[in-house]
N, C-alpha and C positions, 0 to 999 in steps of 0.2 A: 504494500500500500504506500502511496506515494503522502506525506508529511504535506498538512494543508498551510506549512507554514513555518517560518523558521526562527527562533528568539534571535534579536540583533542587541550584541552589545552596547551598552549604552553612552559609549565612550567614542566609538563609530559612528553612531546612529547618524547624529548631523551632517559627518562629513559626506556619509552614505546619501543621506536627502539630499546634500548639494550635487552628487557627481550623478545622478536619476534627475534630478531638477536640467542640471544642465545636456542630458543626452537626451531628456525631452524636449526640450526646447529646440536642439539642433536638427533632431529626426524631424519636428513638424516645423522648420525653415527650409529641409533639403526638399520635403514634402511639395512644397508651395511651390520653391524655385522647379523641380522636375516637373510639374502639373504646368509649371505656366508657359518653361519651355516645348512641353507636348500638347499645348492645344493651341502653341504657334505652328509647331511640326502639321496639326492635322490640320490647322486652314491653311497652310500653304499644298498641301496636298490637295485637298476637294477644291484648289484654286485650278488645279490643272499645273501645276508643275512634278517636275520630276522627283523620283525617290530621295534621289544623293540632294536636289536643288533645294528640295522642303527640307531635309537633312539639317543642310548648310544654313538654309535661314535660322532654323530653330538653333542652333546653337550660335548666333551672332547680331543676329537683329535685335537694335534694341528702337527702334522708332516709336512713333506715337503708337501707329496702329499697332505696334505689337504689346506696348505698354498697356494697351486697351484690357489685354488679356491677364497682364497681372493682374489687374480688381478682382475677374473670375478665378482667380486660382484663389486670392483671399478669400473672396466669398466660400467657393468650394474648400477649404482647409478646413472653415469655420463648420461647414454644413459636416464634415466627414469627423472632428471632433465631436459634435453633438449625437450624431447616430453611434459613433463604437463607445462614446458615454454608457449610451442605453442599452447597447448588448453587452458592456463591461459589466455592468448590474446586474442584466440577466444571467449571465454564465456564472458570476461567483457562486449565486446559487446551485447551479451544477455541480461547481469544482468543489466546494464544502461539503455537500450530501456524499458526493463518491471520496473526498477525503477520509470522510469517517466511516461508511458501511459499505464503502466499494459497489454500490446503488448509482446506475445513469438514469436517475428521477424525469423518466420522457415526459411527467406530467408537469413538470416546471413551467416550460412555456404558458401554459395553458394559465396556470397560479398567475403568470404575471397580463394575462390578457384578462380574467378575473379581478383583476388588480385594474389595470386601465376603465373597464366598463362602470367599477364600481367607483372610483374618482367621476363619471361622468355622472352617476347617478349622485353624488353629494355637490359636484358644482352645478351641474343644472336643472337640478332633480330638487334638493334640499334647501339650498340656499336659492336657486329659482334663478343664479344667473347665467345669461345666455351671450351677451356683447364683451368687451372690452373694457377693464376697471383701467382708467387712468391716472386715478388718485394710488400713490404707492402702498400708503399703511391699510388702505380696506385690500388693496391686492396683496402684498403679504400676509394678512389674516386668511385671505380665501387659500391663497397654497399650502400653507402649516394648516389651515384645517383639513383640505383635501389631502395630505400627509396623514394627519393623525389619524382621519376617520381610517383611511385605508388601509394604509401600513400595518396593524393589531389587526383588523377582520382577516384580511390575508394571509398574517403571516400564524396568526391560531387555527384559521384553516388550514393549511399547509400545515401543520402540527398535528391535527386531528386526523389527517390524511396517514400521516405517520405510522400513529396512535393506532389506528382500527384495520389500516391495510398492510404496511409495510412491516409492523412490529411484529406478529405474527410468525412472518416469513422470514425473519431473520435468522434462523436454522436453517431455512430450507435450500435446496438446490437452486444455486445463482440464477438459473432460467427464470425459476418461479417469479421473484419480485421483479424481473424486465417485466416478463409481460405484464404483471400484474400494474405496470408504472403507464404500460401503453393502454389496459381497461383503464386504468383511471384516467388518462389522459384522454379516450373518448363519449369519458362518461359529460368530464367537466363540458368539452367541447357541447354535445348533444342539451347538457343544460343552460348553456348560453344563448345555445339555438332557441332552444323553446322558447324562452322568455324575452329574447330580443330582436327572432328570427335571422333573416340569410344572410340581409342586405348590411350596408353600411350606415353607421348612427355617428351622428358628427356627433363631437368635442368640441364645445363650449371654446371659444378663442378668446383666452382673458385678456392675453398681452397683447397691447395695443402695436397693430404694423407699425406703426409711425416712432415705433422707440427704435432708432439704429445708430449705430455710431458709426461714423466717418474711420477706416482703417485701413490703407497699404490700395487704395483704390476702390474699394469696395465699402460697402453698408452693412455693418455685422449686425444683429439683431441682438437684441438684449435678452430674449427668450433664448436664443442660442450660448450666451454665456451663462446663463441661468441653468442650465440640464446641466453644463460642462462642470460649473463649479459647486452644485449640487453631488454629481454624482463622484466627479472627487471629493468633495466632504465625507460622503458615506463610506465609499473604498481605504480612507485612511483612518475616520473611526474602527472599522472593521479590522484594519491590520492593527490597530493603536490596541483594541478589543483582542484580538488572541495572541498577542504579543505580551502584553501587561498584565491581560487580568487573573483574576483566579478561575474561571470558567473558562478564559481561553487559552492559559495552560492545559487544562482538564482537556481542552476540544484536541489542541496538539497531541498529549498522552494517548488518547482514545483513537487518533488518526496512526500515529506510530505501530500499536501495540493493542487491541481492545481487551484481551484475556489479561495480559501484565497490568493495564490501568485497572482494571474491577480488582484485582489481588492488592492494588496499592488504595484503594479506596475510592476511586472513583466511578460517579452514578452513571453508569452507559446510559441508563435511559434516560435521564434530566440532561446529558451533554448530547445526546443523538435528537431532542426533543428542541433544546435549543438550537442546534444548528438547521434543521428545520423552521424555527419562528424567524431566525435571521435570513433565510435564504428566504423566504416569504417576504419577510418586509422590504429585502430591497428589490426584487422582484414587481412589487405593489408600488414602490417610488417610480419604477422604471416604466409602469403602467400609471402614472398619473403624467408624467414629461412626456409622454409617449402619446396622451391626446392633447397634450399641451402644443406637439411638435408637428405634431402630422393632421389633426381634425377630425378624425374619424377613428372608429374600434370595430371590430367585429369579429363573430364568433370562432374562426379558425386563425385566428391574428397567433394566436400563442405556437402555431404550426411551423411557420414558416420564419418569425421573429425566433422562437425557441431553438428554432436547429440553427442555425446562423448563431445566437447562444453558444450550443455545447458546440459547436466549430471553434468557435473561438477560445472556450476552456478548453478543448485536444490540444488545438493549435500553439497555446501558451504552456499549454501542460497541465492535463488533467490531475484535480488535486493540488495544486498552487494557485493559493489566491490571487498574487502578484502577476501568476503567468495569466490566470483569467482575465486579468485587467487588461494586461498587454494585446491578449487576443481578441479582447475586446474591439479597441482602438486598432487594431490593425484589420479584422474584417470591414470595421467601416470605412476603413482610408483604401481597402480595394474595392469594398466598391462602389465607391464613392471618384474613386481615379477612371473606372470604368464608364461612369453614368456622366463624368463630367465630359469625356470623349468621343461622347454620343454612340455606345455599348452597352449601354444599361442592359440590354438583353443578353449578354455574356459576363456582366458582374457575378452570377452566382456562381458560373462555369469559374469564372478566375479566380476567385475563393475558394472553391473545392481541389482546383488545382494547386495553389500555393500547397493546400494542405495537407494536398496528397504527396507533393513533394516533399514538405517537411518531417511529414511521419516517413517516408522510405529514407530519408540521410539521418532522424534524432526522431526514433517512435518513440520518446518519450515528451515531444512537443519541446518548444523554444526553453522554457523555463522548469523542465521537467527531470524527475530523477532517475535512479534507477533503485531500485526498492533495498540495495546492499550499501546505497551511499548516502543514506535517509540522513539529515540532521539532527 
């Protein structure tokens, strides 16, 4: 079993934050720069020039018309930050349930579109609004409510889910709780159906279009900074959480070791109960940004949001939170580089390809171990 985490000395620690600070900064600057020089490349192509001549411009033009396309690459950096935001959310949940029970929880996605639907039901359902709140302090109120109300429903479901299906099966033949993860996962789906039916139900659009900031040529939206620095807040509560505390050593011991933890004294079931309420709740945030970001939810959303998810915890390394995050942000910057090139319909192919190349050079995913070199 691969270790959902690794204590960091605390004498490190900063200097660690600094050189992760500064290699992320750098990867989403070469990001911006290769986006902008390839959507110079591909209009001088569909211009009617040659392969080598579109070549050559993209790596030397720097004119107006070309500078036109740096705005789109900021814009696009900012958009592909925001989306691998939302599937970093999603997959942690993945990477912690398989951390500790060696459980690919297929019904996660679904938690987290349960999550979106029912933020839509407390912003425009309960509190009745439907427009754009302009005034900051009533808009901050409406998010930290749609946070709170959500985040506990969700993430006690996803516990109860546990509780009555998974626990059970915790002896049993590793088959048994797959499938048992994929009925649950079409049970939730079929009850979304009923009660919401087939089509698409907009999301309440709180944040007003007209918040953008002027940036690198482009108009970043403030709702876009907002998912970004939301969902790293919660990613680094989360490592701050099993790094420090007393429950999240417990959650380390039990991902290590579950027979050696129960003989040392700790509660598999209160640590396997909690990491389920936490995979729930950030699942439930990434379902409230999530009709925040796109306007709309519906019932098979947790399908195809969820696999692009555990893509992204394989891809970082199943069972690393860190590497979940990374995998996060790295399916959205593919495809996001794809959608920007006008391939959208080969983004998921390009994702599955990276990944598939990644597992045949380090099948233990980017950030991933190998079960002999555990920390």
């Amino acid at each position: 079993m691969t270790a959902i985490a690794s204590p960091v000395a605390a004498g490190n620690a900063w200097g660690r934050a600094l050189r992760v600070v500064v290699i992320v900064v750098a990867a989403i600057v070469i990001y911006a720069i290769v986006l902008w020089r390839a959507l110079v490349f591909t209009n001088e192509l569909s211009a009617g020039n040659s392969l080598l001549g579109s070549l050559g411009a993209a790596l030397t033009r720097t004119d107006d018309a070309a500078m036109t396309f740096l705005g789109q690459s900021t814009q696009q950096t900012v958009n592909a930050l925001s989306i691998g935001a939302i599937y970093a959310l999603i997959a942690l949940g993945y990477t912690m349930v398989y951390g500790i029970i060696e459980l690919i929880n297929f019904a996660h996605g679904d938690i987290f579109m349960l999550g979106a639907f029912l933020s839509v039901v407390f912003i425009g359902g309960i509190t009745g609004q439907t427009g754009s709140v302009t005034n900051v302090i009533p808009l901050f109120l409406l998010l930290l409510g749609a946070l709170l109300f959500t985040m506990p429903i969700i993430g006690l479901l996803n516990v109860s889910i546990e509780r009555l299906v998974y626990r059970p099966l915790r002896n049993a033949p590793r088959v048994a709780p797959l499938i048992t993860a994929v009925g649950v996962s079409f049970i939730l789906q079929n009850v979304a159906l009923t009660l919401a039916g087939s089509g698409d139900r907009g999301a309440p659009q709180i944040f007003p279009l007209a918040w953008q900031i002027p940036f690198g040529g482009a108009s970043v939206s403030v709702l876009s900074i907002f998912i970004f620095v939301l969902s790293v807040g919660l990613m680094l509560a989360l490592q701050l959480f099993v790094s420090r505390s007393r429950m999240g050593r417990a959650m380390r011991a039990t991902a290590q070791d579950r027979e050696a933890s129960a003989l040392m004294g700790v509660d598999l079931n209160q640590t396997i109960s909690l990491t389920f309420l936490i995979g729930g709740m950030l699942a439930a945030a990434a379902g409230v940004v999530w009709g925040l970001r796109f306007g709309f939810v519906r019932f098979d959303l947790g399908f195809n949001s969820g696999l692009k998810a555990f893509t992204a915890a394989v891809l970082g390394g199943i069972g690393n939170i860190t590497g979940a995050a990374l995998g996060g942000f790295v399916i959205g910057f593919l495809e996001n580089f794809a959608s920007a090139l006008g391939f959208s319909r080969w983004s998921e192919f390009l994702v599955f390809m990276i990944l598939t190349l990644v597992l045949i050079f380090r099948p233990t995913g980017i950030l991933g171990q190998r079960s002999g070199d555990r920390a």
